[in-house]
Gaussian input, Z-matrix of N, CA and C with variables (Angstrom, degrees):
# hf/3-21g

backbone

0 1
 N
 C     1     B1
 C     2     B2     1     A1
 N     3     B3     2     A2     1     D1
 C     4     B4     3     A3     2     D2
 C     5     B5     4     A4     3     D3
 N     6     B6     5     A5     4     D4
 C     7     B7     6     A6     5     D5
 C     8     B8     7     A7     6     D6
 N     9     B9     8     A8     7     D7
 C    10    B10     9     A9     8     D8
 C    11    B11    10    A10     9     D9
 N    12    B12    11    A11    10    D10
 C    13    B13    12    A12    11    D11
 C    14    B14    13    A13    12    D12
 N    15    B15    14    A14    13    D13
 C    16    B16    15    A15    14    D14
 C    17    B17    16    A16    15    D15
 N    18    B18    17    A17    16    D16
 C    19    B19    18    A18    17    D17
 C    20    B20    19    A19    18    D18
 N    21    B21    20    A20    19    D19
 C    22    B22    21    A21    20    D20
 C    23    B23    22    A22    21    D21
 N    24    B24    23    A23    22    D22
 C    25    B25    24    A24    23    D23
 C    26    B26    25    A25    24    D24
 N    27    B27    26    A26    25    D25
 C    28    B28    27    A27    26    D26
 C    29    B29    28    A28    27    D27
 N    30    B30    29    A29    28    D28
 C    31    B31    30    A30    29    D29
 C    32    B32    31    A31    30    D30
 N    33    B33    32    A32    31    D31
 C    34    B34    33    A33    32    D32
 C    35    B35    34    A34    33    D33
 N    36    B36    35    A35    34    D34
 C    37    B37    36    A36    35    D35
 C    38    B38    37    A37    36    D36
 N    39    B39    38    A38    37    D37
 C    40    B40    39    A39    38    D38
 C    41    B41    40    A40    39    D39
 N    42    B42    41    A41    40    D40
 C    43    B43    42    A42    41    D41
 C    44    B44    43    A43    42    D42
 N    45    B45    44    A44    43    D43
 C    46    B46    45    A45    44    D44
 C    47    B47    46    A46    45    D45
 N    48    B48    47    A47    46    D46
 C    49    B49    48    A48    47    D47
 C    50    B50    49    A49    48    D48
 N    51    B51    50    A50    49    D49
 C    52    B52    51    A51    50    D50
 C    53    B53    52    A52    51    D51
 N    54    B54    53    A53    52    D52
 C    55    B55    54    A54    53    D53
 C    56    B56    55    A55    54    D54
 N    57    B57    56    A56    55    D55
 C    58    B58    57    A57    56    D56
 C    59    B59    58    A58    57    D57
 N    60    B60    59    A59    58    D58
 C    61    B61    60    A60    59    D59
 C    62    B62    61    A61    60    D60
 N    63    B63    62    A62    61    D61
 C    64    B64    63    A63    62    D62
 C    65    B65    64    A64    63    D63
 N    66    B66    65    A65    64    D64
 C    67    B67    66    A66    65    D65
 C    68    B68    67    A67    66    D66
 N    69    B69    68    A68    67    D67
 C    70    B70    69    A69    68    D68
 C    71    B71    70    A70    69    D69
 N    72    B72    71    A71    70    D70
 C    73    B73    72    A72    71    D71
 C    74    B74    73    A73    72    D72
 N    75    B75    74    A74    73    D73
 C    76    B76    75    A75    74    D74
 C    77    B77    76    A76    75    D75
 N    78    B78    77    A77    76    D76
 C    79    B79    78    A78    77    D77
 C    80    B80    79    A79    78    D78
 N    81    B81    80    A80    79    D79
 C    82    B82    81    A81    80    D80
 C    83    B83    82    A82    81    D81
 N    84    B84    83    A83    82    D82
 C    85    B85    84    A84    83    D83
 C    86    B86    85    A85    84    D84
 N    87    B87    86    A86    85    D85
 C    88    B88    87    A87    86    D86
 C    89    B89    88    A88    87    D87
 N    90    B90    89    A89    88    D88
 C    91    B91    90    A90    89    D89
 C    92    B92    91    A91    90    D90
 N    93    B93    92    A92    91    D91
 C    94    B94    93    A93    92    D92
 C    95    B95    94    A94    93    D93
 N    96    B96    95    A95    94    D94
 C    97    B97    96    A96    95    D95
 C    98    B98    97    A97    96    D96
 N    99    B99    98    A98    97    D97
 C   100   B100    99    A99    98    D98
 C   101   B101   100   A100    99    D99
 N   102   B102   101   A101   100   D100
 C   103   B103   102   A102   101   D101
 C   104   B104   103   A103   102   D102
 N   105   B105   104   A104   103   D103
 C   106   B106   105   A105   104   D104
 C   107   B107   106   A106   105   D105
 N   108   B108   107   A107   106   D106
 C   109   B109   108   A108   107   D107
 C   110   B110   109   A109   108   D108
 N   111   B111   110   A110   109   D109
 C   112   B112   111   A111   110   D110
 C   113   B113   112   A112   111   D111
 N   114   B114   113   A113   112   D112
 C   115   B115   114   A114   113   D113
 C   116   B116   115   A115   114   D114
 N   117   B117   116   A116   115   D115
 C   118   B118   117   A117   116   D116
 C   119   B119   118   A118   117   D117
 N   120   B120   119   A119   118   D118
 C   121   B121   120   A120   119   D119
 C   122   B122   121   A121   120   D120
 N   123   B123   122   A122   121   D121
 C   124   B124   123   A123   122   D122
 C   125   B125   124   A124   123   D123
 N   126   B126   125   A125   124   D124
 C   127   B127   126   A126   125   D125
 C   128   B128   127   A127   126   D126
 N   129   B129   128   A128   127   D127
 C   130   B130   129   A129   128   D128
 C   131   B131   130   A130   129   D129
 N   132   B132   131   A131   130   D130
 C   133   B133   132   A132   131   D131
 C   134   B134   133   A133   132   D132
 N   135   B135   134   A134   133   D133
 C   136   B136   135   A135   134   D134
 C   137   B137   136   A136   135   D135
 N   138   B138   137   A137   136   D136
 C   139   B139   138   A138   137   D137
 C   140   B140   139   A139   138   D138
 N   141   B141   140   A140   139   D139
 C   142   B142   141   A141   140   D140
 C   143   B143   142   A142   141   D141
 N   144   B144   143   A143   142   D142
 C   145   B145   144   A144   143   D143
 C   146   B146   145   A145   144   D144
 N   147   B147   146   A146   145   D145
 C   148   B148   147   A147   146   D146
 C   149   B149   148   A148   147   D147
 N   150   B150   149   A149   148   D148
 C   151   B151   150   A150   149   D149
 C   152   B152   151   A151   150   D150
 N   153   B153   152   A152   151   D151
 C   154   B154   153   A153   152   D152
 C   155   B155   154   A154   153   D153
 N   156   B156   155   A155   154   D154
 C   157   B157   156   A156   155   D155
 C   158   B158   157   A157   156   D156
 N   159   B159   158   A158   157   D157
 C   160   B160   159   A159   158   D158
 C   161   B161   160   A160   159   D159
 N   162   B162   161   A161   160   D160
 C   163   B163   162   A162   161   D161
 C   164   B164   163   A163   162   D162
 N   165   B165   164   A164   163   D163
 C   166   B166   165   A165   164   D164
 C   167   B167   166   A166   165   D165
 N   168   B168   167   A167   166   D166
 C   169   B169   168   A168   167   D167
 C   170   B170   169   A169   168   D168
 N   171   B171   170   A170   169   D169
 C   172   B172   171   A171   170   D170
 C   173   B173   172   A172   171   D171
 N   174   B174   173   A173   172   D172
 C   175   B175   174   A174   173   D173
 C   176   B176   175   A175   174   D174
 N   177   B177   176   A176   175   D175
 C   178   B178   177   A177   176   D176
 C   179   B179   178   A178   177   D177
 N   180   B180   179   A179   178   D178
 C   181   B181   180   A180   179   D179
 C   182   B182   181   A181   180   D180
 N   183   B183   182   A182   181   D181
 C   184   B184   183   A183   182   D182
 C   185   B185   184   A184   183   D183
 N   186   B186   185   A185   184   D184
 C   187   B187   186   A186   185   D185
 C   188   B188   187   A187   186   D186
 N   189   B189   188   A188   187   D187
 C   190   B190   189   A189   188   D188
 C   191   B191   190   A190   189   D189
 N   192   B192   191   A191   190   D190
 C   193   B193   192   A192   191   D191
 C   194   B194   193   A193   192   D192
 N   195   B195   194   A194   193   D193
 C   196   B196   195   A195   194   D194
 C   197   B197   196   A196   195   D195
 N   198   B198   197   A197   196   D196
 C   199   B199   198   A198   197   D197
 C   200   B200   199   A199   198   D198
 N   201   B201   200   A200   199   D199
 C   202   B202   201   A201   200   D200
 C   203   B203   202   A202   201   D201
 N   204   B204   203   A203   202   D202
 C   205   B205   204   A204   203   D203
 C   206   B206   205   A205   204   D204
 N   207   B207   206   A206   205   D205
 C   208   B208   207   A207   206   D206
 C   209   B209   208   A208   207   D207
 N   210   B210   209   A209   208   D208
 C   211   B211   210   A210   209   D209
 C   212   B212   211   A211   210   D210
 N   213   B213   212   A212   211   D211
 C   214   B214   213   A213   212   D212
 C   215   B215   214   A214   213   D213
 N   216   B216   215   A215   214   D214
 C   217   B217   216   A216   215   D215
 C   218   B218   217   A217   216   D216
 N   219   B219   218   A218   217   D217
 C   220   B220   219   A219   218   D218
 C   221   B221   220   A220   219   D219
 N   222   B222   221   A221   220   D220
 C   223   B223   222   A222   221   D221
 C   224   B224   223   A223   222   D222
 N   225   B225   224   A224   223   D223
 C   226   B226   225   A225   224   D224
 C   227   B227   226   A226   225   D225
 N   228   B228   227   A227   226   D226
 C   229   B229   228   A228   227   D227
 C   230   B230   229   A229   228   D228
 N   231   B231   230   A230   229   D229
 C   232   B232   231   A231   230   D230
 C   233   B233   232   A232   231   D231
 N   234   B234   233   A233   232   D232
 C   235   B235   234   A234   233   D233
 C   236   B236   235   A235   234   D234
 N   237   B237   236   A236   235   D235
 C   238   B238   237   A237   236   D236
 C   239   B239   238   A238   237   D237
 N   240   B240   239   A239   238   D238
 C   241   B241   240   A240   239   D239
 C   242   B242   241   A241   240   D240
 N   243   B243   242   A242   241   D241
 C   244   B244   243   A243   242   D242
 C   245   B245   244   A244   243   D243
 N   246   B246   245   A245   244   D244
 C   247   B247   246   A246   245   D245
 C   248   B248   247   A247   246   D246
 N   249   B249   248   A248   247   D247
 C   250   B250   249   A249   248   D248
 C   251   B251   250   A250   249   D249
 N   252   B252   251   A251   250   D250
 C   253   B253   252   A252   251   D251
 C   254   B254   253   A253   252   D252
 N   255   B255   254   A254   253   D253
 C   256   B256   255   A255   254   D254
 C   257   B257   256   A256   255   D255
 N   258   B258   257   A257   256   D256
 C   259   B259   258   A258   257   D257
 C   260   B260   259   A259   258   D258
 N   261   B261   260   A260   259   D259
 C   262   B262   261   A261   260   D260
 C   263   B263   262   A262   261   D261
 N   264   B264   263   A263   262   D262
 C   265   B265   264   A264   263   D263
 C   266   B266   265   A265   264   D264
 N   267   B267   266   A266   265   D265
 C   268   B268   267   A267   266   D266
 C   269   B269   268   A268   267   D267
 N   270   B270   269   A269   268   D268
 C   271   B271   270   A270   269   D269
 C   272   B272   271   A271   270   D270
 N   273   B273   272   A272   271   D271
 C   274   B274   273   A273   272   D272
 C   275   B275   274   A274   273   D273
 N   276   B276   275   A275   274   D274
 C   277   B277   276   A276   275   D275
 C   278   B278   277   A277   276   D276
 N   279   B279   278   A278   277   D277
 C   280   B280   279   A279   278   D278
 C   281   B281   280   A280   279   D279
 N   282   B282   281   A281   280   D280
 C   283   B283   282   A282   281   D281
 C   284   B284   283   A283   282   D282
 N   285   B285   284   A284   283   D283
 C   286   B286   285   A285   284   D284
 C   287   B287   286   A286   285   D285
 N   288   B288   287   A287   286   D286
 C   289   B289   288   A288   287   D287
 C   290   B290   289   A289   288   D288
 N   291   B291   290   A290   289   D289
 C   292   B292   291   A291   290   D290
 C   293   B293   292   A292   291   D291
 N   294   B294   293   A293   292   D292
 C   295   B295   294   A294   293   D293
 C   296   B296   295   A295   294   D294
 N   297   B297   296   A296   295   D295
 C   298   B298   297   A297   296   D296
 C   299   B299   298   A298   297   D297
 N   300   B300   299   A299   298   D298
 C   301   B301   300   A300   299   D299
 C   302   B302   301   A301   300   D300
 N   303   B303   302   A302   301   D301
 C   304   B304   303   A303   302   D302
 C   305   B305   304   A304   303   D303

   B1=1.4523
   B2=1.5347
   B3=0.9690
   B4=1.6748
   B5=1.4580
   B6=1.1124
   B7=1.1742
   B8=1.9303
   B9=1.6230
   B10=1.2446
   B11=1.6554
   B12=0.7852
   B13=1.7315
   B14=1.0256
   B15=1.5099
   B16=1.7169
   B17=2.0276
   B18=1.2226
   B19=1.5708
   B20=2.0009
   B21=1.7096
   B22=0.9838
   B23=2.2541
   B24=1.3952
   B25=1.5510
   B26=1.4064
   B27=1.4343
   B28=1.5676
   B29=1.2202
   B30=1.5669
   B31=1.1408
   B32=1.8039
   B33=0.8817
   B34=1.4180
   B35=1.7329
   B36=1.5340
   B37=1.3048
   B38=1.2891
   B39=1.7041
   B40=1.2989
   B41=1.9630
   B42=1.1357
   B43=1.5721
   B44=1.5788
   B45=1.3170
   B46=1.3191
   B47=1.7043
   B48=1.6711
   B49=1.3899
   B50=2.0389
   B51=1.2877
   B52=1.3904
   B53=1.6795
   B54=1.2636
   B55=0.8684
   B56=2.0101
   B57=1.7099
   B58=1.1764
   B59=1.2810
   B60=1.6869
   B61=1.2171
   B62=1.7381
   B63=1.4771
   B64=1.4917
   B65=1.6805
   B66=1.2841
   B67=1.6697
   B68=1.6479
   B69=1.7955
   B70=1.2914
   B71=1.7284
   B72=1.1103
   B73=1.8122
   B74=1.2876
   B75=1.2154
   B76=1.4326
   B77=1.8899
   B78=1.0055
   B79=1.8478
   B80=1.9918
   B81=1.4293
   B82=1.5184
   B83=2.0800
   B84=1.0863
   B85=1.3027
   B86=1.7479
   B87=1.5384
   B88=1.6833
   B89=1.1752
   B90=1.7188
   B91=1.6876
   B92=1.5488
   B93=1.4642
   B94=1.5373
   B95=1.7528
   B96=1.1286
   B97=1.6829
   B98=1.2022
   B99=1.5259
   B100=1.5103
   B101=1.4257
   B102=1.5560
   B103=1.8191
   B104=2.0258
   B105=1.6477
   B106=1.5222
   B107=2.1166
   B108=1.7120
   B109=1.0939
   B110=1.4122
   B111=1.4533
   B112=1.4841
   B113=1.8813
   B114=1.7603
   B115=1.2087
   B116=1.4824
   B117=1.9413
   B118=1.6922
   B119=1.4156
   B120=1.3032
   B121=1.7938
   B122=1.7461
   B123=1.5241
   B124=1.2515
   B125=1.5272
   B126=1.3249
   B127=1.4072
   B128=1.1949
   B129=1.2001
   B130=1.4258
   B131=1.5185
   B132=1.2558
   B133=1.3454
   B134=1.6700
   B135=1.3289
   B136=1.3241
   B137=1.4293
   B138=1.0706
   B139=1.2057
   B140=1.8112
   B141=1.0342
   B142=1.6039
   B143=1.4339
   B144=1.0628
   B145=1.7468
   B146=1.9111
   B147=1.5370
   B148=1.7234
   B149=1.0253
   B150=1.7982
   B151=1.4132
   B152=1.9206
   B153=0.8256
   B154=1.6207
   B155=1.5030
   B156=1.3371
   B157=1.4389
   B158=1.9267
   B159=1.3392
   B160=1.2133
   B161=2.0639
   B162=1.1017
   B163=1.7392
   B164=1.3748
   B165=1.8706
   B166=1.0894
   B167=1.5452
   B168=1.1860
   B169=1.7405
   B170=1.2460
   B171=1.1307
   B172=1.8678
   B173=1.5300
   B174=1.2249
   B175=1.4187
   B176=1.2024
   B177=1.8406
   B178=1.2076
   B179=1.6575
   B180=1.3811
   B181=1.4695
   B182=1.5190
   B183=1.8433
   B184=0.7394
   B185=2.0797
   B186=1.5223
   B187=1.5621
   B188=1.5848
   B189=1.6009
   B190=1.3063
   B191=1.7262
   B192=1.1019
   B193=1.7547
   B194=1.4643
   B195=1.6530
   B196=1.4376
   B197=1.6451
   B198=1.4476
   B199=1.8733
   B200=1.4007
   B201=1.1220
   B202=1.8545
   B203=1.8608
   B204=1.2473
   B205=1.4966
   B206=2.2485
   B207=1.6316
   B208=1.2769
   B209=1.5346
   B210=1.5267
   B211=1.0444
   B212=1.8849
   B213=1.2715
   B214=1.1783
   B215=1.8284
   B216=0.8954
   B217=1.9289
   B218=1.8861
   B219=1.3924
   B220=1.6631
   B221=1.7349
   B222=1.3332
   B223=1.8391
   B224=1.6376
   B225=1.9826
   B226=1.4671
   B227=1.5543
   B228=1.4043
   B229=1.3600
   B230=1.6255
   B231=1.8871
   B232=1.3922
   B233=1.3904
   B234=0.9720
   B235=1.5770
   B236=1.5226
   B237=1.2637
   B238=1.7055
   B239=1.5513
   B240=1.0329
   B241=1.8778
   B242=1.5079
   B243=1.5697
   B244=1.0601
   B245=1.3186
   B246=1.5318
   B247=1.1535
   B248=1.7223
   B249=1.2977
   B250=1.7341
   B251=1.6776
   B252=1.1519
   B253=1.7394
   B254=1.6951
   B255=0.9594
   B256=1.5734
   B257=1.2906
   B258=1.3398
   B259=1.6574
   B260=1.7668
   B261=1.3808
   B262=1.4372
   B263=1.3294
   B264=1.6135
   B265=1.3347
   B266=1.6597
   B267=1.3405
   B268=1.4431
   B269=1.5863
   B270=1.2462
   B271=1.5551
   B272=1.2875
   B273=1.4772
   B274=1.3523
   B275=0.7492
   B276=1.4464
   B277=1.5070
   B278=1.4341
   B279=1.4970
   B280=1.7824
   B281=1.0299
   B282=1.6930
   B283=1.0228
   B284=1.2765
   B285=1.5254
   B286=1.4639
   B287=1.2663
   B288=1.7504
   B289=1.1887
   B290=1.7054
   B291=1.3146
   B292=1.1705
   B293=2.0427
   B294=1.5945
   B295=1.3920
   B296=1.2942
   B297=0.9743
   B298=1.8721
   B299=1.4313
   B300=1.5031
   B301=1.5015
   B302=1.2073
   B303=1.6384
   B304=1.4047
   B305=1.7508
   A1=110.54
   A2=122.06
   A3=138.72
   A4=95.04
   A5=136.89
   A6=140.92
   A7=113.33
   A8=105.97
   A9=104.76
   A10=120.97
   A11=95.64
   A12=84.71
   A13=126.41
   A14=121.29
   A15=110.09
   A16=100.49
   A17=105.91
   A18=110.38
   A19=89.18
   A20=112.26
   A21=118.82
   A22=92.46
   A23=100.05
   A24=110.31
   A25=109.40
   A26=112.87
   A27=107.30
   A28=109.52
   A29=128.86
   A30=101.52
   A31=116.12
   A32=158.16
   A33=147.40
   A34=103.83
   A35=119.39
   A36=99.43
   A37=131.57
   A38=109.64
   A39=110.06
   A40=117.06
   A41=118.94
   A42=99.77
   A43=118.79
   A44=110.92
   A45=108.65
   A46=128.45
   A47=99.71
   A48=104.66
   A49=97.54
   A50=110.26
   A51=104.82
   A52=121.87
   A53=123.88
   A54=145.98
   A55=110.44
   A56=94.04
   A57=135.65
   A58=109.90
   A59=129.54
   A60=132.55
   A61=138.67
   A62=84.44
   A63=90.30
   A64=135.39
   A65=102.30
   A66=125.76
   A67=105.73
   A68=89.04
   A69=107.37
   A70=134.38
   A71=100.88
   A72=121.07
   A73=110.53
   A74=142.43
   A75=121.66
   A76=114.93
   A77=106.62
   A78=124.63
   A79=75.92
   A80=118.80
   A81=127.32
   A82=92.15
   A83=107.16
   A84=121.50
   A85=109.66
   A86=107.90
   A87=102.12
   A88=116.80
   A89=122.72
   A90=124.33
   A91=92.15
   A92=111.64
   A93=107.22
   A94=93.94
   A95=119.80
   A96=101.94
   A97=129.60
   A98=107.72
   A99=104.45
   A100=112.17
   A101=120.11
   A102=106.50
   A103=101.88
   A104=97.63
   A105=109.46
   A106=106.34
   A107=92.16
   A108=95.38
   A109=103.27
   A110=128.70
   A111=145.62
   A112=93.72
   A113=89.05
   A114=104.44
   A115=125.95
   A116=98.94
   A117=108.23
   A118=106.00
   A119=117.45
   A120=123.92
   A121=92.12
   A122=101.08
   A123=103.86
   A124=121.67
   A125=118.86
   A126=116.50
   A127=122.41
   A128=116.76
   A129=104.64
   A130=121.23
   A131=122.01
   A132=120.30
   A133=107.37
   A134=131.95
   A135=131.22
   A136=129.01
   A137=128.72
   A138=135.76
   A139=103.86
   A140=115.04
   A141=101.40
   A142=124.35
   A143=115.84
   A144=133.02
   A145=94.78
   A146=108.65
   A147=98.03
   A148=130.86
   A149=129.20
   A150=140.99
   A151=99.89
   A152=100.31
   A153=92.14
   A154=89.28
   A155=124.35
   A156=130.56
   A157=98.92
   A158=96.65
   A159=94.27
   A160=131.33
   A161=87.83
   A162=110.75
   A163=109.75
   A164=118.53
   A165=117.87
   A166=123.82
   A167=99.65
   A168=127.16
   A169=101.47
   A170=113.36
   A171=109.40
   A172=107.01
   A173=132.69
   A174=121.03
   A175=124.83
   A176=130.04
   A177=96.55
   A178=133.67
   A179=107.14
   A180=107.09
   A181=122.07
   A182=126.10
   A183=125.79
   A184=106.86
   A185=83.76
   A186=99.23
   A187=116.52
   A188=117.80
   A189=106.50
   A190=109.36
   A191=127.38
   A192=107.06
   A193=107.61
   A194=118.28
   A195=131.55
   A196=94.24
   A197=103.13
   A198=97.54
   A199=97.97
   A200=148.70
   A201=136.78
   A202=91.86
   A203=106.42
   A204=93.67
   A205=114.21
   A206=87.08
   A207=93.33
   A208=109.01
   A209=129.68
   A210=114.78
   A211=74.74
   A212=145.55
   A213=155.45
   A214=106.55
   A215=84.06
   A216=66.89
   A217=95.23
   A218=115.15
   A219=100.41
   A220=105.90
   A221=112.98
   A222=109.42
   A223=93.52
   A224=118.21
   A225=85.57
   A226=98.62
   A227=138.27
   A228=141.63
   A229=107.80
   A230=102.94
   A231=98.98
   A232=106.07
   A233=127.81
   A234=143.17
   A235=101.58
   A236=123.13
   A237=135.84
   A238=91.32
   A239=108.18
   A240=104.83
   A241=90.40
   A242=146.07
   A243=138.24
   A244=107.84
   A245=125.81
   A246=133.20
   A247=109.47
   A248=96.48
   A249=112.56
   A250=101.92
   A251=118.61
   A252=112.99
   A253=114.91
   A254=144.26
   A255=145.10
   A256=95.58
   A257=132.07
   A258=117.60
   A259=101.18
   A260=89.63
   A261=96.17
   A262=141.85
   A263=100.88
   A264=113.25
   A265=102.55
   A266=121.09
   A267=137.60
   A268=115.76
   A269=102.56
   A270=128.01
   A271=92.91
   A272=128.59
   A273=130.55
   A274=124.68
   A275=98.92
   A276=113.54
   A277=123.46
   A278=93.72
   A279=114.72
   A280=117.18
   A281=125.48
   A282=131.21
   A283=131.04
   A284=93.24
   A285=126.57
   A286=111.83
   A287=128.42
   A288=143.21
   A289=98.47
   A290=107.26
   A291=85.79
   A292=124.15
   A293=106.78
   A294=109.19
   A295=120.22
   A296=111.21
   A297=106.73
   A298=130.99
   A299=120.34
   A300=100.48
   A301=145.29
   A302=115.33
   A303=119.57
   A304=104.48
   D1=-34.42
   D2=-166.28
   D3=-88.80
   D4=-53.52
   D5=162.77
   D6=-36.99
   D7=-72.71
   D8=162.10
   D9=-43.95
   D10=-40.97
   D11=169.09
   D12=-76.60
   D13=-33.71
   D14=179.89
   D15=-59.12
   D16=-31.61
   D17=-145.83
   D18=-66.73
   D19=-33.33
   D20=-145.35
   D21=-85.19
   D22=-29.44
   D23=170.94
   D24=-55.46
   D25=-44.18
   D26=-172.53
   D27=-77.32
   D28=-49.46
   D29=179.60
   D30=-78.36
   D31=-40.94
   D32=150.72
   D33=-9.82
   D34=-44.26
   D35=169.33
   D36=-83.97
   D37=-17.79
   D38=163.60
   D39=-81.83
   D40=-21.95
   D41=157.70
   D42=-59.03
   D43=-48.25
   D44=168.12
   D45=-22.43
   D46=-57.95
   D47=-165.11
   D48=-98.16
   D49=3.95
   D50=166.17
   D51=-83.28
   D52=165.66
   D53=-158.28
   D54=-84.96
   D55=-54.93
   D56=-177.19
   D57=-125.57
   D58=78.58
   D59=174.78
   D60=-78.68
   D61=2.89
   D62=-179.47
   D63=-61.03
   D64=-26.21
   D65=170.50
   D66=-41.21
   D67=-58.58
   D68=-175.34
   D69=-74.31
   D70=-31.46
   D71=149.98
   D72=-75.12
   D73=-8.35
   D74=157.04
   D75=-97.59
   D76=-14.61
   D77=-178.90
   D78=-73.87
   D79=-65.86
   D80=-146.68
   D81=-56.92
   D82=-46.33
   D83=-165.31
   D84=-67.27
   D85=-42.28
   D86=168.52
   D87=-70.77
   D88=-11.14
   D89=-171.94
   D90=-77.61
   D91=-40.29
   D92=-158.59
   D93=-75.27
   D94=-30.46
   D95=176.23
   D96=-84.39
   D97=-14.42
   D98=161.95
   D99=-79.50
   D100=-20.56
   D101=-171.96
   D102=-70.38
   D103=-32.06
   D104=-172.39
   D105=-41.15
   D106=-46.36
   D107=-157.47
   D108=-75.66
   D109=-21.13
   D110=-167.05
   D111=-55.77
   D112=-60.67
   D113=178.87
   D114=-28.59
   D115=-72.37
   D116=-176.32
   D117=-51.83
   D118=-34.95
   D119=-176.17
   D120=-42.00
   D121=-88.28
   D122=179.42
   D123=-13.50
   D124=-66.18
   D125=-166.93
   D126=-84.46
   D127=-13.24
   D128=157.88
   D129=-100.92
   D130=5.86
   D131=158.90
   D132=-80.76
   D133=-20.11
   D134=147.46
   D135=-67.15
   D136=-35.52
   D137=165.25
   D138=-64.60
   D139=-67.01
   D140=163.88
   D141=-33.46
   D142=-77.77
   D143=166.14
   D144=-19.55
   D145=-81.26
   D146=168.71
   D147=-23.34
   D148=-65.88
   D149=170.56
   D150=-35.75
   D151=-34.39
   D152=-149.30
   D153=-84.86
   D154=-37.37
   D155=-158.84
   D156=-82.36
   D157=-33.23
   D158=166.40
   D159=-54.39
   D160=-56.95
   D161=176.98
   D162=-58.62
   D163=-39.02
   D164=175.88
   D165=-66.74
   D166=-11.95
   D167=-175.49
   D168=-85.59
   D169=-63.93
   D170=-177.65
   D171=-69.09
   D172=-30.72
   D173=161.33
   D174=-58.43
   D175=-67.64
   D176=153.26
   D177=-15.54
   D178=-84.89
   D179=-165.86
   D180=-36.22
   D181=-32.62
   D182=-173.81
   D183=-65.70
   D184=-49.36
   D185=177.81
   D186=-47.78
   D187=-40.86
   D188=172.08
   D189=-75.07
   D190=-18.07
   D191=-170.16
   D192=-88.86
   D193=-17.85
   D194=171.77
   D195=-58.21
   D196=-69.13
   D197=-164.83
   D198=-66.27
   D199=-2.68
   D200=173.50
   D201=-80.59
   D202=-36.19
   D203=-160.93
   D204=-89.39
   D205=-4.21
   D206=170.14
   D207=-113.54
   D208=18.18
   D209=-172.94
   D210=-126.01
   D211=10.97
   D212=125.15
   D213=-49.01
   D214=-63.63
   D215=-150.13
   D216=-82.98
   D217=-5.03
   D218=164.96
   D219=-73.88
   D220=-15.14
   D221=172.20
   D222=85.59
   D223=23.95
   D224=164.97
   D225=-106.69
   D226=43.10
   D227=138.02
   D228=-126.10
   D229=171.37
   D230=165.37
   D231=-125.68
   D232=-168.55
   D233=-139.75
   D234=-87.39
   D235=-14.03
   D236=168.87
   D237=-77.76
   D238=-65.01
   D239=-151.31
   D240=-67.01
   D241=-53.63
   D242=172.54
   D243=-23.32
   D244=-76.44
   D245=-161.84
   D246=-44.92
   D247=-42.39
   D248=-171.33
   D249=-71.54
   D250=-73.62
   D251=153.05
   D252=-19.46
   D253=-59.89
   D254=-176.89
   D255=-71.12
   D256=-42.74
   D257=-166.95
   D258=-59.72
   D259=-55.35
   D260=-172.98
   D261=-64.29
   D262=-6.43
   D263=179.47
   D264=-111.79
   D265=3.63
   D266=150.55
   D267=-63.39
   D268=-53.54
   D269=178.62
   D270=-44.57
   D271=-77.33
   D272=-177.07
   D273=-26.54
   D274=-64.83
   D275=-172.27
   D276=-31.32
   D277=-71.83
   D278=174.52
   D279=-47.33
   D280=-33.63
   D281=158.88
   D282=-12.49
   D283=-67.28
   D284=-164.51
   D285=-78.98
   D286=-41.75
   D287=-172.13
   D288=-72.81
   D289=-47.98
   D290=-175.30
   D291=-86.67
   D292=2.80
   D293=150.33
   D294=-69.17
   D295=-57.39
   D296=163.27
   D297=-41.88
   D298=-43.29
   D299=151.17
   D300=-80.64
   D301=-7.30
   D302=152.85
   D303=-49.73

């Protein structure tokens, strides 16, 4: 991108000092639609990256209330620490839901 831009400074300064700049405003004009597209690349390869980080989030979470509820009925917690385990993996949760709608 930085690159595309230096390239896009020089010529903008060489239309400047031309006579007949059009060569150079149409060279300037394909830089700006390829940086456009650089751009959308970018953001939706982030917006993907999100989706995914999202799902990985609700999997975990599901995965921790499964092992609270089988480490319940093997009897190596009791019905306090359960409760305290679920609060806290509630806590998260919301946590999380509500980073995602920011």
């Amino acid at each position: 991108m930085r690159a595309l831009g230096a390239g896009m400074d020089a010529l903008e300064q060489h239309a400047e000092s031309e006579e007949n700049p059009d060569l150079a405003n149409t060279i300037i004009y394909e830089y700006r639609k390829i940086m456009d597209r650089m751009k959308q690349s970018v953001t939706q390869n982030s917006e993907c990256h999100d989706e995914i980080k999202e799902e990985l989030r609700a999997l975990l979470i599901e995965t921790e209330r499964l092992e609270i509820q089988k480490m319940y009925e093997a009897g190596e917690i009791d019905r306090a620490e359960e409760k305290e385990l679920r609060r806290f993996v509630n806590y998260i949760e919301s946590i999380s839901l509500y980073e995602v709608v920011e």
